[in-house]
C-alpha positions as CSV (number, residue, x, y, z in Angstrom):
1,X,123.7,106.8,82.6
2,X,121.7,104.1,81.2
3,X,118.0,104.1,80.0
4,X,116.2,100.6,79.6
5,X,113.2,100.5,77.2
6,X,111.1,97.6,77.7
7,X,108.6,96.0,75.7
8,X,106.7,92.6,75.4
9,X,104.3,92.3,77.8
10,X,100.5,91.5,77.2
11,X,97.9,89.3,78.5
12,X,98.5,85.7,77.4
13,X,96.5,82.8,78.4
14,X,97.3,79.9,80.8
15,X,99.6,77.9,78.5
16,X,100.7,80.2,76.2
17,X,104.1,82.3,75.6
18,X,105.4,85.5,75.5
19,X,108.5,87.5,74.9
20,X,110.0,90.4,76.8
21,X,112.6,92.5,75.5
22,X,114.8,95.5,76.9
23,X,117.4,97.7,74.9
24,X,119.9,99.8,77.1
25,X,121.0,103.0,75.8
26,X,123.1,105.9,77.4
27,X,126.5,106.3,78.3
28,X,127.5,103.5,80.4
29,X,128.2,100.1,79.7
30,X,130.2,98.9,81.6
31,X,127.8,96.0,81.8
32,X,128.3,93.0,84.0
33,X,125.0,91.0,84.0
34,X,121.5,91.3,83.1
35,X,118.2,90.6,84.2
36,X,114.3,90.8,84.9
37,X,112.9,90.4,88.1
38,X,109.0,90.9,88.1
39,X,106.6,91.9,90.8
40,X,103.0,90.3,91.2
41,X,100.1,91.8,93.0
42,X,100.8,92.0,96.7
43,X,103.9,90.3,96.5
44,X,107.8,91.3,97.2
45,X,109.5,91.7,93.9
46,X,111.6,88.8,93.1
47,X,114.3,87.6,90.6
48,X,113.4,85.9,87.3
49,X,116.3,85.6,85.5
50,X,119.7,87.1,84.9
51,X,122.6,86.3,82.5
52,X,126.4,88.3,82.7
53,X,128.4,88.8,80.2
54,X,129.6,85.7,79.6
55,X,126.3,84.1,79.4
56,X,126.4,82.2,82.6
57,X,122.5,82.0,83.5
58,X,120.5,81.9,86.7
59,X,116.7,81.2,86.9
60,X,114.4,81.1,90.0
61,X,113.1,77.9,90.6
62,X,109.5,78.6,89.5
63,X,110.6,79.6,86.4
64,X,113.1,77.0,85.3
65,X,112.6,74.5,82.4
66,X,109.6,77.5,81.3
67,X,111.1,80.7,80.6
68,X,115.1,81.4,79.0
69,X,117.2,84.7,78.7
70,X,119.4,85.6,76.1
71,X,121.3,88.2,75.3
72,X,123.3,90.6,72.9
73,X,126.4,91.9,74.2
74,X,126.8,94.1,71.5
75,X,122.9,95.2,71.3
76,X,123.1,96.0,74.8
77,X,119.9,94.1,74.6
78,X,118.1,91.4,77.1
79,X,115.7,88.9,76.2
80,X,113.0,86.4,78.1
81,X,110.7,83.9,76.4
82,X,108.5,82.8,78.7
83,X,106.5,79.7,77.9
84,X,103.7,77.8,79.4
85,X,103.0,80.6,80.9
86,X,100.4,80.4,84.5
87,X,98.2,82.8,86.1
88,X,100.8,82.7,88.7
89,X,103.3,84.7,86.0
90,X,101.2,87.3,86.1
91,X,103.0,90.5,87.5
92,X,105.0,93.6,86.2
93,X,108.1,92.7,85.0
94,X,111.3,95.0,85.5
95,X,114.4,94.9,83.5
96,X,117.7,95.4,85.2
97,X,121.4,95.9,84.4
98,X,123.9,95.7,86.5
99,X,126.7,97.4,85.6
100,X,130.3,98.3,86.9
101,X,128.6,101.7,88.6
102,X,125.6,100.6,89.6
103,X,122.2,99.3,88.6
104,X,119.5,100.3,86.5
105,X,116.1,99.1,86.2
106,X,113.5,100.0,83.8
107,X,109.9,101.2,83.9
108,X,108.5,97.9,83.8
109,X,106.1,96.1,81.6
110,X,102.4,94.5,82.6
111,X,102.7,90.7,82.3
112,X,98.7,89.0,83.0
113,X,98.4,85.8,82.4
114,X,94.8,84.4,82.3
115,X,93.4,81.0,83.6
């Protein structure tokens, strides 16, 4: 059992930056990677980012070079910065951890990013 808090998300304008944060708590984990994947308005929800355990990365292409994941291990914790941020950013963004029983995904957070 895991429970993912989230929190970070705003409006930002065009250009600016914003930082997205989720803390996992519960019993397991067993953790094997990380990750956000977001979901704009009348779009399939997509990847954004994901990191494992030992910090190999991944970023979809329309993100790359913009936004960056980190994590704690220890924390249980999952970051993304998102920089020069566009209106095309905007969705809600869903934490996600993949662990060695399954996968858990938070509430999700509002992300709107203005022109």
């Amino acid at each position: 059992q895991v429970q993912l808090v989230e929190s970070g998300g705003g409006l930002v304008q065009a250009g600016g930056s914003l930082t997205l944060s989720c803390v996992a708590s519960g019993s397991d984990f067993r953790i094997n990677s990380l990750g956000w994947h977001r979901q704009a308005p009348g779009k399939q929800r997509e990847l954004v980012a994901t990191i494992t355990r030992g910090g190999d990365t991944y970023y979809t292409d329309s993100v790359k070079g913009r936004f960056t994941i980190s994590r704690d291990n220890a924390k249980n914790t999952v970051v993304l910065q998102m920089n020069s941020l566009k209106p095309e950013d905007t969705g809600v963004y869903y934490c996600k951890v993949v662990t060695v029983f399954r996968i858990y995904w938070g509430q999700g957070t509002q992300v709107t990013v203005s022109s």
